[in-house]
N, C-alpha and C positions, 0 to 999 in steps of 0.2 A: 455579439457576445453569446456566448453557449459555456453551460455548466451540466456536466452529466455526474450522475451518483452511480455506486455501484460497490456492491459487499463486497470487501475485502476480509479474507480468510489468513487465521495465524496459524503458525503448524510448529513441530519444532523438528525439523527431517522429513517431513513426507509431503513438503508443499510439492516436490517435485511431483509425486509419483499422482499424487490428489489431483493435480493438475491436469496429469495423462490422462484420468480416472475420468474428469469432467469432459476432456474430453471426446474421449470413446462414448459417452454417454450424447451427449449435446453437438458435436463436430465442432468444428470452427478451426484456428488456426491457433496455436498455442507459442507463447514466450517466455523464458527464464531465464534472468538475467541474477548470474548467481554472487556470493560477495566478492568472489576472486575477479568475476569480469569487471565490476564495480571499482576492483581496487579498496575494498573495505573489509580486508579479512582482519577479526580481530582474535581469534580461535584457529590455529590451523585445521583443525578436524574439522573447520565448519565453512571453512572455502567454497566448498563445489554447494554450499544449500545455497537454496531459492532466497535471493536479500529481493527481489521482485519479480512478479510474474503475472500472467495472465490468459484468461481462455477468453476467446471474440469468435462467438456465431453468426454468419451472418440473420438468423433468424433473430435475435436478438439479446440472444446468450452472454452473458458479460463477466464475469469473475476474477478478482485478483487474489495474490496467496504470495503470503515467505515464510521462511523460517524465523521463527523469533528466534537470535543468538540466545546462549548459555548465560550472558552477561546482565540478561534482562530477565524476569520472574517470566514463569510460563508455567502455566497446570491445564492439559486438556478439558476440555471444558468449558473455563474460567476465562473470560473475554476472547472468545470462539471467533471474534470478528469485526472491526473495523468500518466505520464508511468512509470511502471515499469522494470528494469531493474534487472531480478537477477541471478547469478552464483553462483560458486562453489567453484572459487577461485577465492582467494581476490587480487592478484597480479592485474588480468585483471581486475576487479570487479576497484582497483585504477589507472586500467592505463584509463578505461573508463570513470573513474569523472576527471582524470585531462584533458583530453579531451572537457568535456562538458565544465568545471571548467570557462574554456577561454570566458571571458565577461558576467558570468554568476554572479545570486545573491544566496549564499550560504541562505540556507533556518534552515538546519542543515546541521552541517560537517560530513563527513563520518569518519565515528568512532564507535567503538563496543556500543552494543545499549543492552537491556535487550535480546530481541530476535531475534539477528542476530550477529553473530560474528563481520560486519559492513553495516555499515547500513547511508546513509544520502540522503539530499533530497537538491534538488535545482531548480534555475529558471533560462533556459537559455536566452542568447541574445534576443528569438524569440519570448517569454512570454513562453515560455515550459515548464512545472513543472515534474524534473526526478526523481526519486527515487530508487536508489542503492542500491540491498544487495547482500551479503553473503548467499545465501539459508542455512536453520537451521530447521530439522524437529522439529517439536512442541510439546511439554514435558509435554500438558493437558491430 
């Protein structure tokens, strides 16, 4: 059993280029997987944005980033970020959200999702915004 953390970034249109950004800075190898390749456009202007993404250096660089859709509140600034939390196995995976779970506001429930065996998001006591998966290698 392995669980890694890692800052997840919200954007609203420029997770892509952010991304390029981070990684002309940091190197590594870069992934964006946008809502149209997801099959989850719910805006058509907002098909080709980043619904997930990611910079991995091998030095030990890590960063994720999407576009938060039009459909959900977004103010630059104003929950700039995310953590992520994701494993391998979903035992710990739920013994870790019932954990946080405690005084928190379920955002979405952890539950199998299109790409992740489970997958949910919440907001702790602290204003903490978590997000929980199942690691799922990506099938584009």
């Amino acid at each position: 059993m392995s669980v890694k953390t890692t800052t997840h970034l919200n954007f609203r249109g420029d997770a892509r280029e952010a991304l390029a950004f981070y990684q002309s800075v940091f190197g590594g190898h870069l992934v964006a997987v946008t809502y149209k390749d997801a099959g989850a456009v719910q805006e058509e202007s907002e098909a080709d944005w980043v619904m997930w993404g990611e910079v991995s250096a091998p030095g030990g660089f890590h960063v994720m980033a999407y576009d938060v859709p039009s459909s959900l509140p977004w103010h630059q600034g104003e929950q700039p970020f995310f953590v992520s939390v994701r494993g391998d196995d979903p035992e710990e995976i739920r013994a870790l959200w019932a954990g946080l779970a405690q005084g928190s506001a379920v955002v979405r429930p952890l539950e199998p999702a299109p790409w992740a065996p489970l997958y949910g998001m919440l907001t702790d006591r602290f204003g903490v915004t978590w997000v929980l998966d199942v690691a799922a290698p990506y099938q584009g």
